[in-house]
C-alpha positions in Angstrom: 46.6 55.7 -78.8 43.3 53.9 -79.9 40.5 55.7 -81.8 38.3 56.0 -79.3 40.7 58.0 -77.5 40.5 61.8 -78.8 42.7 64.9 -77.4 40.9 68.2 -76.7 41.4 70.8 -78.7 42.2 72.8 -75.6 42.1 71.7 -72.1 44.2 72.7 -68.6 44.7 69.4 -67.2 48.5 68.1 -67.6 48.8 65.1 -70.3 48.2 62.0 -68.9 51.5 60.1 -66.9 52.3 56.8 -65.8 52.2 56.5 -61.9 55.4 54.3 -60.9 55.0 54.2 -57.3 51.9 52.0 -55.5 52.9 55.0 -52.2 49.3 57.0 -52.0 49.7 60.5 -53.7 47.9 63.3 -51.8 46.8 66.2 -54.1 47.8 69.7 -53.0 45.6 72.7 -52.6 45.8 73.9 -55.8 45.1 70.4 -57.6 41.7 70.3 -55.8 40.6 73.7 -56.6 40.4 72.7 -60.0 37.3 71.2 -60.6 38.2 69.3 -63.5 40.7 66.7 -61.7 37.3 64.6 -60.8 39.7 61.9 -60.1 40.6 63.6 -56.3 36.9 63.3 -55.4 35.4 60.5 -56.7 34.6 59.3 -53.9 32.4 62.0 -53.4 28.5 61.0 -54.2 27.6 61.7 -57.8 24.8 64.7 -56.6 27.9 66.6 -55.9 29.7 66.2 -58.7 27.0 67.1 -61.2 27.1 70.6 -60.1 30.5 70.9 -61.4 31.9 71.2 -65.2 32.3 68.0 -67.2 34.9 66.2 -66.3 38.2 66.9 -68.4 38.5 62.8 -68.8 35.8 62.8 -71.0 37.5 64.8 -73.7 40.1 62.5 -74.2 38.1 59.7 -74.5 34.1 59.1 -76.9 32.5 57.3 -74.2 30.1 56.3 -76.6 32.3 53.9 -79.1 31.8 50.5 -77.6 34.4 48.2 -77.0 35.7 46.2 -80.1 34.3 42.8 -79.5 36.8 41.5 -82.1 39.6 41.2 -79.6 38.2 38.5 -77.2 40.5 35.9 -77.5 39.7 32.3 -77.8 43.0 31.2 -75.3 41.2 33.6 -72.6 38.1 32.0 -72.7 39.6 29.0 -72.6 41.0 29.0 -69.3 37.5 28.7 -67.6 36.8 24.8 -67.7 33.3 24.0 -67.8 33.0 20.6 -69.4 29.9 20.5 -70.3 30.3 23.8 -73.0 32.0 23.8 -76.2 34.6 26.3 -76.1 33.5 27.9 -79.3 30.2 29.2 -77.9 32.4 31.1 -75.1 33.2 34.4 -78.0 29.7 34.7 -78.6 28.7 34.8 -74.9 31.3 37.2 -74.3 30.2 39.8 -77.2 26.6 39.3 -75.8 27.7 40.0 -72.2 29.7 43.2 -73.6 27.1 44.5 -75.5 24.6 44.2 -72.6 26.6 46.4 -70.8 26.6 49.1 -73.9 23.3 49.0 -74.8 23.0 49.8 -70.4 25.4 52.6 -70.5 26.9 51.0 -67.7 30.5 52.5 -68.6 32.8 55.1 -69.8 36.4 54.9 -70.5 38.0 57.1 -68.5 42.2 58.2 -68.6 44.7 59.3 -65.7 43.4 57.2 -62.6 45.4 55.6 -59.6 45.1 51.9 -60.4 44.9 51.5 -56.6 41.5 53.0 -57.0 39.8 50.8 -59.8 37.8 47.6 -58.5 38.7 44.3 -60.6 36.7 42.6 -62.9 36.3 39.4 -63.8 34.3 37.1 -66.9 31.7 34.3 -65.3 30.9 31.4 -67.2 27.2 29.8 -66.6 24.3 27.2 -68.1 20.6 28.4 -68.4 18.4 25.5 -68.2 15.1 25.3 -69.0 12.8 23.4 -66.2 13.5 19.8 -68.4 16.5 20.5 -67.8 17.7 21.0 -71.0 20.6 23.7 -71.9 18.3 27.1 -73.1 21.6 28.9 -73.4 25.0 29.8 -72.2 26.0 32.9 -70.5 29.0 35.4 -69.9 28.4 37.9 -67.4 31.4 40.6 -66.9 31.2 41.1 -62.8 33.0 43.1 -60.6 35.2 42.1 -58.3 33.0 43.8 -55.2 34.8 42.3 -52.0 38.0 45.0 -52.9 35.1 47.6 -52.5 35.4 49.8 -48.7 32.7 50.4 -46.8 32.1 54.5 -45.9 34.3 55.2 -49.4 33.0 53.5 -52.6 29.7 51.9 -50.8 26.9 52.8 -47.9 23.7 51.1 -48.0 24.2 47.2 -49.6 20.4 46.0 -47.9 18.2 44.8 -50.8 14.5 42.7 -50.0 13.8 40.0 -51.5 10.5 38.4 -51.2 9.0 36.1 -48.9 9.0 32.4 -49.7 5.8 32.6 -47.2 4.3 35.1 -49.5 4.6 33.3 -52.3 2.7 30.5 -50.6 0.0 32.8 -49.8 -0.2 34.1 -53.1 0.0 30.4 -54.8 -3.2 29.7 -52.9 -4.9 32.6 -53.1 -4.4 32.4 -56.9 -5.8 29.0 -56.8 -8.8 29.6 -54.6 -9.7 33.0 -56.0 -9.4 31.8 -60.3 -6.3 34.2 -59.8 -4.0 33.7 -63.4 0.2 33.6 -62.6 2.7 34.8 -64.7 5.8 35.0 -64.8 8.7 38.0 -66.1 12.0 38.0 -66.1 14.2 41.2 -66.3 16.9 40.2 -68.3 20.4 41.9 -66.8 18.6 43.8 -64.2 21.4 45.3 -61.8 22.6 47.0 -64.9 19.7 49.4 -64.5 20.1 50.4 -61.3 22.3 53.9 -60.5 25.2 54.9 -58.3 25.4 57.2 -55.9 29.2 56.9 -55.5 32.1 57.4 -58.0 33.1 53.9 -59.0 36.0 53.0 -61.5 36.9 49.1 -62.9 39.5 47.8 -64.6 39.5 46.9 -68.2 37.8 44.0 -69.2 39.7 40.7 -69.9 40.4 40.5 -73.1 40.2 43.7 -74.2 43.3 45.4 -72.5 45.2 45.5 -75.9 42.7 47.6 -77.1 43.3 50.3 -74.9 45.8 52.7 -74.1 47.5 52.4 -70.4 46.0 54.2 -67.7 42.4 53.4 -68.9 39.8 52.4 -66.7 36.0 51.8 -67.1 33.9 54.6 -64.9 31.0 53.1 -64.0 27.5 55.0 -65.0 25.1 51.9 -63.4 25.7 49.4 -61.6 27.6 45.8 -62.4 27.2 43.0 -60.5 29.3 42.1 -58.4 29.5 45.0 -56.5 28.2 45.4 -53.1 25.4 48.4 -53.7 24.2 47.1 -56.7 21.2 44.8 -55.4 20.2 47.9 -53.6 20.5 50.3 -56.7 18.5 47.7 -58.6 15.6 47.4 -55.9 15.5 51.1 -55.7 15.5 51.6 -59.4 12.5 49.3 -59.5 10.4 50.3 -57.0 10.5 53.8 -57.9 9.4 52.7 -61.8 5.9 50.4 -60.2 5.3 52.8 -58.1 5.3 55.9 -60.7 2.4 53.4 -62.1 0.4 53.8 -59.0 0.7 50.7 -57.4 1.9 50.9 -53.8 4.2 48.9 -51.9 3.1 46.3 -49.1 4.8 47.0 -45.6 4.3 43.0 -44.4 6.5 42.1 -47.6 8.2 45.0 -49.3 8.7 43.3 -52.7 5.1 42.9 -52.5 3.2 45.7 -54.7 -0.7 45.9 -55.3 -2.6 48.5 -57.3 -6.8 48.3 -56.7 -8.7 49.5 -59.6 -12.3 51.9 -58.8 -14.1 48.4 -59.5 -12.5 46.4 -57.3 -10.0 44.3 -59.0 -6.6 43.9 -58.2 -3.3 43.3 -60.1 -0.8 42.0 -57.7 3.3 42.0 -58.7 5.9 40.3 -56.6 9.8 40.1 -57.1 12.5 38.4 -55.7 16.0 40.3 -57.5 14.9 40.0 -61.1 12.4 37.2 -61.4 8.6 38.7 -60.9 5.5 36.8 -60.5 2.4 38.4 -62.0 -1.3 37.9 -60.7 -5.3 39.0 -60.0 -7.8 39.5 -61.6 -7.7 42.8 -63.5 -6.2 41.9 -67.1 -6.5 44.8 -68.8 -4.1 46.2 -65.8 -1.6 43.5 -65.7 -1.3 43.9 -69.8 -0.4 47.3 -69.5 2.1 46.6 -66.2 4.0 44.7 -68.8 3.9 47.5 -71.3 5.1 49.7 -69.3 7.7 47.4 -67.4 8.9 46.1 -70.8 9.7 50.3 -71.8 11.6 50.6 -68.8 13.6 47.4 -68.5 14.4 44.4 -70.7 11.8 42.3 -70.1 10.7 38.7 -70.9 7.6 37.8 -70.8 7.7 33.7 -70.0 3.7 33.2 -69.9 2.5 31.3 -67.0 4.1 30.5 -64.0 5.7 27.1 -64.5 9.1 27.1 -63.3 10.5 29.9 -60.4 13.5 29.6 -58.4 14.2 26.2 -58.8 10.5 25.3 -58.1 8.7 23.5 -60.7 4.7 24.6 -61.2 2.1 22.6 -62.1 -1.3 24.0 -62.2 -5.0 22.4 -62.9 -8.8 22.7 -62.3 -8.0 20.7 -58.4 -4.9 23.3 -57.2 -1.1 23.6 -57.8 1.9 21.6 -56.8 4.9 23.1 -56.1 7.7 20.5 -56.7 11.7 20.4 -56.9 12.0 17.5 -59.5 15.1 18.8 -61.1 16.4 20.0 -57.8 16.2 16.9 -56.3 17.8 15.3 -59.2 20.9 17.1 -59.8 21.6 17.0 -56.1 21.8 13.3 -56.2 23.8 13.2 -59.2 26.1 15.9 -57.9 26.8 13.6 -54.7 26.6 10.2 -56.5 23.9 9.0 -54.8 21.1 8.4 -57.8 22.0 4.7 -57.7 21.5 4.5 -54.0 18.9 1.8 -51.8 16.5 4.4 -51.8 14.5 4.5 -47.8 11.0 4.9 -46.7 12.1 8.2 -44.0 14.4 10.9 -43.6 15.6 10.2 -40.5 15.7 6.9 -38.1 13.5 7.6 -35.0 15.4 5.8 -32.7 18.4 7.1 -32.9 19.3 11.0 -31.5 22.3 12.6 -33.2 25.1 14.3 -30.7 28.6 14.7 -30.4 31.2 12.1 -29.9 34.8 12.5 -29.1 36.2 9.6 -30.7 34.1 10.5 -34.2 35.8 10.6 -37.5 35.7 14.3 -38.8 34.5 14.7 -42.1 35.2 17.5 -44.7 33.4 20.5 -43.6 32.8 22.7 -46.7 31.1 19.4 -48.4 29.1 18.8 -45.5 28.2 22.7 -45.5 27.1 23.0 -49.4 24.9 19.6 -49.4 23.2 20.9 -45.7 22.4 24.5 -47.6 21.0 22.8 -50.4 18.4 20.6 -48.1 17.6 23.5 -46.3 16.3 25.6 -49.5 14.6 22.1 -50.7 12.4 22.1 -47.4 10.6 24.9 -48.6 8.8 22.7 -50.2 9.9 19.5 -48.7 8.4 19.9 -45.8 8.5 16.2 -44.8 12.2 16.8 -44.8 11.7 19.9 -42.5 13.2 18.3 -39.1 15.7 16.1 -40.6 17.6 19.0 -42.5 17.4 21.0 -38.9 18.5 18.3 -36.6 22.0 18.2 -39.2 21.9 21.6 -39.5 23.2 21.7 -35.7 26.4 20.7 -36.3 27.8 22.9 -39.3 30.9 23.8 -37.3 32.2 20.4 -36.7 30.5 17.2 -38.8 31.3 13.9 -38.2 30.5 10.7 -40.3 27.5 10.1 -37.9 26.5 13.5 -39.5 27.2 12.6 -42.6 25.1 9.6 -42.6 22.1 11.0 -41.2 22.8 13.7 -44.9 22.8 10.5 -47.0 19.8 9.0 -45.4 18.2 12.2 -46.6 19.4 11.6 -50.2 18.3 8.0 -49.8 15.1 9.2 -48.9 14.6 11.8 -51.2 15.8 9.3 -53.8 12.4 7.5 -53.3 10.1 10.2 -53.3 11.6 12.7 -55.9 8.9 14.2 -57.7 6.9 14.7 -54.6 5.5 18.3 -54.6 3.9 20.4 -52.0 -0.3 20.8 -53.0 -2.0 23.9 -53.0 -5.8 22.7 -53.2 -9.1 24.8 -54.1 -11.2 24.3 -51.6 -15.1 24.7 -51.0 -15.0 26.1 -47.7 -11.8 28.2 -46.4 -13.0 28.8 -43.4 -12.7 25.1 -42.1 -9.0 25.7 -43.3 -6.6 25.5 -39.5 -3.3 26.7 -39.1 -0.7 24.8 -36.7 1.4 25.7 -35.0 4.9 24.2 -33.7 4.3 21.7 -30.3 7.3 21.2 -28.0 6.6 18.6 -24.9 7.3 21.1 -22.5 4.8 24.2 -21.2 7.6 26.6 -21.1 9.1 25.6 -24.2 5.6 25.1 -26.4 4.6 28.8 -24.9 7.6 30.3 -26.6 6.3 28.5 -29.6 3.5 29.7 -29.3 4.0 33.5 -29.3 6.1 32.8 -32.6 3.2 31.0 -34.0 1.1 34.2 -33.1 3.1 36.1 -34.5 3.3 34.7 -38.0 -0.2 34.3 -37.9 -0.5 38.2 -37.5 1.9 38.8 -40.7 0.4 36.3 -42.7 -3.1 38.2 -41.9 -1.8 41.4 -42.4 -0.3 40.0 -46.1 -3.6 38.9 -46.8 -5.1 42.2 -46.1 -2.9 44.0 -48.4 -4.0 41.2 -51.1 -7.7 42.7 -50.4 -8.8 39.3 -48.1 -9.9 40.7 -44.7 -11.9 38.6 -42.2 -13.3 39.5 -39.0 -12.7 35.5 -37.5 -10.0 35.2 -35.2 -6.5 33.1 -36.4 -7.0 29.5 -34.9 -4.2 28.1 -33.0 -4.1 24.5 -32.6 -1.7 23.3 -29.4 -1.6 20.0 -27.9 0.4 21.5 -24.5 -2.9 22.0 -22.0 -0.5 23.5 -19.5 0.8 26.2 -22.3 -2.8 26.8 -23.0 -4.0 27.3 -19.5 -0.9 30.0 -19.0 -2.5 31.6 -21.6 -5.7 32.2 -20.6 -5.2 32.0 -16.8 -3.2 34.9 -14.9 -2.9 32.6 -11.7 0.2 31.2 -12.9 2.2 34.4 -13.0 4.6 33.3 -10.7 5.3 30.1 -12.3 5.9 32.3 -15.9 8.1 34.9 -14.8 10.8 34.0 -17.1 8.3 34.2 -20.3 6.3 37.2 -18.8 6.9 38.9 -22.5 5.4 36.3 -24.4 2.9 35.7 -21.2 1.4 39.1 -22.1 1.5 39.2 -25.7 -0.2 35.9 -26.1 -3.0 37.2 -23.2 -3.7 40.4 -25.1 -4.3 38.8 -28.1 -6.6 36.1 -26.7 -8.2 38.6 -24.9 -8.8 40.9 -28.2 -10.3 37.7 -29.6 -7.4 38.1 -32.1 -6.6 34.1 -31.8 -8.3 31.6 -30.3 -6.4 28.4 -29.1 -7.9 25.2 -29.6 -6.6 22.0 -27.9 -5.5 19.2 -30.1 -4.5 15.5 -28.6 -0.9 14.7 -29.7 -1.3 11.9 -32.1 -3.9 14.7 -34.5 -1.1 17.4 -33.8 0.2 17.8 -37.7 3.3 19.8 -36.6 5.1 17.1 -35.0 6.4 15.7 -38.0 8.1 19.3 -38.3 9.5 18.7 -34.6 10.8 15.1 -33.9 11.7 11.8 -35.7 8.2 9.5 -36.6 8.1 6.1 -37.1 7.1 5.0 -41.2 3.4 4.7 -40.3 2.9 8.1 -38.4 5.3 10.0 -40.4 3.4 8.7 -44.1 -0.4 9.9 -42.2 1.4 13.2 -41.2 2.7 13.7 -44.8 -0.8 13.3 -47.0 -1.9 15.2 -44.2 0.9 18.3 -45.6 -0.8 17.7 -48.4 2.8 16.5 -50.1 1.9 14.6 -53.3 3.5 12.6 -56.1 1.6 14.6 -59.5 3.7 12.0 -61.6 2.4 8.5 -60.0 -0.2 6.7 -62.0 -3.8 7.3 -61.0 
């Protein structure tokens, strides 16, 4: 028996046995009466539970001696292959990735369990890089092995927000317009600080099982990742600290919080999982949010917002640029493609992707991954916003026609890396117009035009919570006059029975003078190159019109 394991000086609870058979045991009457055989109810939610006596586990085993980081071997490590580490910096990540979890709390060693009932646990092996792309550090992260969980018995509520990329648009320009500063924080291990509700009990560590005695399993005190509650428990552990600060919680974005000083400044906080963007204009506030945040959690503070999600920032007295250099980059080295003939468009405008029978299928996992990645590069990339969803149509069965249409993309992509989306400070925001999607036909562009209503009411109401009201109605701009004239003329009710929904909707809100729909002739209409295929002149006019620019290209 190790040292860490200790045997009461008196207890009631038989001494510990080895269970031979994987059939289910089902405890008698008597064995759950007694409230110190936890293990019968640990599915129970921890509320419950802490009305009864300690558990009798706990007195055969100091839950407070920390694993021996000694016994991580070498040969375990090994058996991850990631090329680009040297195999001698894998023991070090592992005792940092242990003691994390110590220094959390996060478990207890607990004796006499089913093994049936412990969830697995494996050691993950990753690369930070910093935004040049050079290695910061390497990582080992102990997660659990969450799909063995059951839904209704070790897990209810999984739903975790995460914010907005439309919020942090709005909040990148009104930083920029408003002399806003952005920083950035970084909670370092954060689902380790969120807390059950349920009973949850993992196996031993690799590389530490000769350590322990059999029967042994970790009982969980927070959270781990990997298991399906834990985003949840981290989000709820978080909002419940800012908000103890007095900052409340916005209801357009619920990662969004704001706290308004009696002067009228404003510190503004917004996370997505553990990465937080700080910014307004109160500093005094926004030091002592970090303070405070940096008691609660493990913070770092990375100064200014320069490099978030993948998205490179770049900040000066004009605006900001929001760019995917590095993204771009390691995609194209990833497929091969960075000594491709790079192309002037994303997508050839005479030519209409379908479905052919006598098409070459091609593998469809590849064809997924590299059609995800586009898709989180248009966020930024809008020029490549109707190329990604034209391939994106045919996830479930690509062919090499597909394919080809993704390379074009790379070969485009190749020529304009370092192109970033620019968020400029201007003189007069009111001249500022907001477009919405056209469609060639009424019926069609109507529905697109309720959706565009209806962002254009979230995005005001985000605003409004950021303390920017405005009494002017949201400006539509649609090149359809049919879909306008629906819109303001009830004559045509029996030709718009099918969208009578949206027919109303988009008639009480002209009516309430909460948007106003302009007319705008086709070849002005910025949104197309977000709905159809543009020849090189028309689609390089609709891009400086996105305001996507190269920061890096000589003056």
């Amino acid at each position: 028996m190790p040292s860490s394991v200790q045997p009461a000086e008196h207890t009631n609870v038989p001494s510990p046995v080895t269970i031979q058979s994987p059939m289910p045991i089902q405890p008698t009457a008597s064995q759950l009466a007694n409230e110190n055989l936890q293990v019968y109810i640990r599915r129970r939610k921890r509320q419950e539970l802490e009305h009864g006596s300690q558990s009798t586990c706990g007195q055969y085993i100091d839950s407070n001696s920390s694993l021996p980081e000694e016994n991580i071997g070498e040969d375990r490590a090994g058996e991850v292959l990631i090329p680009s580490i040297d195999d001698s910096t894998l023991p070090i990540a592992l005792r940092k990735g242990v003691r994390r979890c110590s220094q959390h709390n996060t478990r207890g060693i607990k004796n006499f369990i089913l093994e049936e009932e412990a969830c697995g646990c494996k050691w993950i092996f990753t690369i930070k890089y910093k935004a040049d792309g050079l290695v910061e550090r390497f990582k080992a992260r102990l997660v659990a092995r969450g799909f063995t969980q059951s839904y209704g018995i070790d897990y209810q509520e999984t739903f975790a927000p995460i914010a907005k990329l439309n919020t942090i648009r709005i909040l990148l320009s009104l930083a920029v317009n408003q002399d806003w500063c952005l920083q950035q924080l970084d909670i370092k291990n954060a689902f380790l600080n969120g807390d059950l509700e349920e009973e949850v009990y993992m196996e031993i560590p690799p590389g530490f099982e000769e350590s322990m005695a059999k029967n042994q399993v970790c009982k969980l005190q927070k959270s781990l990742y990997g298991l399906k509650q834990s985003p949840r428990a981290w989000f709820d552990r978080f909002t419940k600290a800012v908000l103890k600060l007095g900052y409340k919680q916005g209801q357009a974005d619920h990662t969004l919080f704001v706290k308004k000083s009696h002067t009228g400044k404003m510190a503004i906080l917004i996370v997505y999982v553990d990465d937080i963007i700080l910014s307004g204009n109160d500093m005094e506030e926004l030091q002592n949010l970090k303070k405070y945040l940096s008691e609660e959690f493990e913070v770092k503070d990375l100064g200014n917002l320069k490099y978030f999600l993948g998205m490179e920032v770049a900040r000066s007295r004009k605006g900001i640029v929001v760019s995917q250099r590095k993204y771009i980059l390691d995609l194209l080295k990833e497929t091969g493609m960075l000594g491709c003939k790079p192309i002037d468009t994303p997508m050839d405008s005479q030519k209409k992707l379908g479905i052919e029978k006598e098409s070459t299928s091609v593998d469809r996992g590849r064809y997924q991954r590299l059609v995800g990645r586009l898709i989180y590069l248009s966020h930024t990339r809008l020029d490549i916003g109707f190329a990604v969803s034209a391939v994106s149509q045919f996830m479930h069965s690509p062919t090499e026609e597909h394919m080809e249409a993704v390379y074009r993309i790379l070969r485009y992509l190749k020529m304009t890396p370092r192109k970033g989306l620019f968020f400029r400070k201007t003189e007069n925001r009111d001249t500022e117009k907001q477009s919405v999607v056209a469609r060639s036909s009424a019926e069609v562009e109507y529905r697109a035009l309720a959706q565009g209503i209806c962002e254009g009411i979230w995005i005001k109401r985000v605003l409004s919570e950021l303390g920017q009201t405005s009494s002017s109605p949201i400006l539509m701009m649609c090149d359809n006059q049919a879909a306008i004239s629906i819109a303001k003329n009830p004559v045509h009710h029996d030709r718009t029975k099918h969208v009578e929904i949206d027919r109303h909707f988009i008639t009480e809100k002209v009516t309430s003078e909460t948007v106003k729909l302009n007319y705008v002739p086709t070849k002005h209409q910025t949104a197309d190159i977000l709905t159809k295929a543009l020849p090189r002149p028309n689609f390089e006019d609709l891009t400086c019109k996105l305001r996507l620019y190269d920061i890096y290209s000589p003056a």
